[in-house]
C-alpha positions as CSV (number, residue, x, y, z in Angstrom):
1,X,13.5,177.7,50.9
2,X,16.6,176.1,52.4
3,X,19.8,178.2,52.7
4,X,22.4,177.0,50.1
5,X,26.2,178.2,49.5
6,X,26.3,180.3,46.5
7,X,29.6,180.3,44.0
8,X,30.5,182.1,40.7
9,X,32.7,180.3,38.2
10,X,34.8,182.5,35.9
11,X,36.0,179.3,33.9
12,X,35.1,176.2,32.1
13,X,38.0,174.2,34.9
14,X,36.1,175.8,37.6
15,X,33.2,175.1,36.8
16,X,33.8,171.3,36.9
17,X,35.9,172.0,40.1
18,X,32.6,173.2,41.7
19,X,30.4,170.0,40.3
20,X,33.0,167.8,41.2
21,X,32.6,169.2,45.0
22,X,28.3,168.8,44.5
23,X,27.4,172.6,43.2
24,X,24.7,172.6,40.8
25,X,24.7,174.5,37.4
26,X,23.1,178.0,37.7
27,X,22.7,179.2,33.8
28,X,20.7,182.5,34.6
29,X,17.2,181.5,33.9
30,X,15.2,181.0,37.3
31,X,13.9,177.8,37.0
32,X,16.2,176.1,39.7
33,X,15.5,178.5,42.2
34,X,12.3,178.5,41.6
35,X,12.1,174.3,41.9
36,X,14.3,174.7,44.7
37,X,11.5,177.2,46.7
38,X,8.8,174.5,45.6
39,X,11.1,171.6,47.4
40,X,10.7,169.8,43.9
41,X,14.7,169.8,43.6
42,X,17.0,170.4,46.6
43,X,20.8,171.6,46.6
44,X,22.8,172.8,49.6
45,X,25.2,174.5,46.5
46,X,24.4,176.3,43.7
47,X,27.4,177.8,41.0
48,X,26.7,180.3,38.6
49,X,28.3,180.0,35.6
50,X,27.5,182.8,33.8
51,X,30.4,185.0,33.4
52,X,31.9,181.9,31.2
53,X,31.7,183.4,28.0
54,X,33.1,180.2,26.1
55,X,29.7,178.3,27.8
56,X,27.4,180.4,25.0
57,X,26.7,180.6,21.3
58,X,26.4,178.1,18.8
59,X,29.1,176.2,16.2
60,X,29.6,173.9,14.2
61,X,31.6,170.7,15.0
62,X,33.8,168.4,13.2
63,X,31.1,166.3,11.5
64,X,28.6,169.4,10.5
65,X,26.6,169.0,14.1
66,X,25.7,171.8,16.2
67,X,27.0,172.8,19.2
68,X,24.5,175.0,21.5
69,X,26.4,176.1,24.7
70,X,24.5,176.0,27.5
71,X,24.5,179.9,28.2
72,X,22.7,180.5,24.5
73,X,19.9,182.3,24.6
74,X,16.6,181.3,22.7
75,X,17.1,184.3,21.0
76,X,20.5,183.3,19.7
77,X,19.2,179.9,18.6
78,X,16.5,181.5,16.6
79,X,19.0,183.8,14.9
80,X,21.4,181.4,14.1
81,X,22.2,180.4,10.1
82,X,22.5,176.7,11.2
83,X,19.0,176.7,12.7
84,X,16.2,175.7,10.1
């Protein structure tokens, strides 16, 4: 695997900071790393976002959609009262 610069975003702001300067979204599963070992994706930077607590759970917007963050666990979603 080739060596990549790792950083850890405490913020929504920073988080688009860090895409803005090329980072690619780290959630916590290990699929990326795992595509990035298999040279089926490549990044020289990776961010982690999850210590962005606003990034998971589910709501509901405006117009009665739903909102999944992107750090919700399946779990969550299979909980959740507007899940049928």
């Amino acid at each position: 695997m080739k060596a990549f610069d790792y950083a850890t975003a405490v913020t929504p702001s920073a988080a688009l900071e860090a895409a803005k300067m090329g980072y690619k979204f780290k959630a916590g599963g290990i699929d990326l790393v795992d595509r990035l070992k298999e040279r089926t994706e490549e990044s020289d930077k990776l961010v982690s976002i999850l210590p962005i607590k606003a990034m998971r759970g589910i709501s509901e917007g405006e117009e009665g959609e739903m909102i999944i963050g992107p750090l919700t666990t399946l779990a969550e979603l299979a909980e959740n009262r507007f899940v049928s």
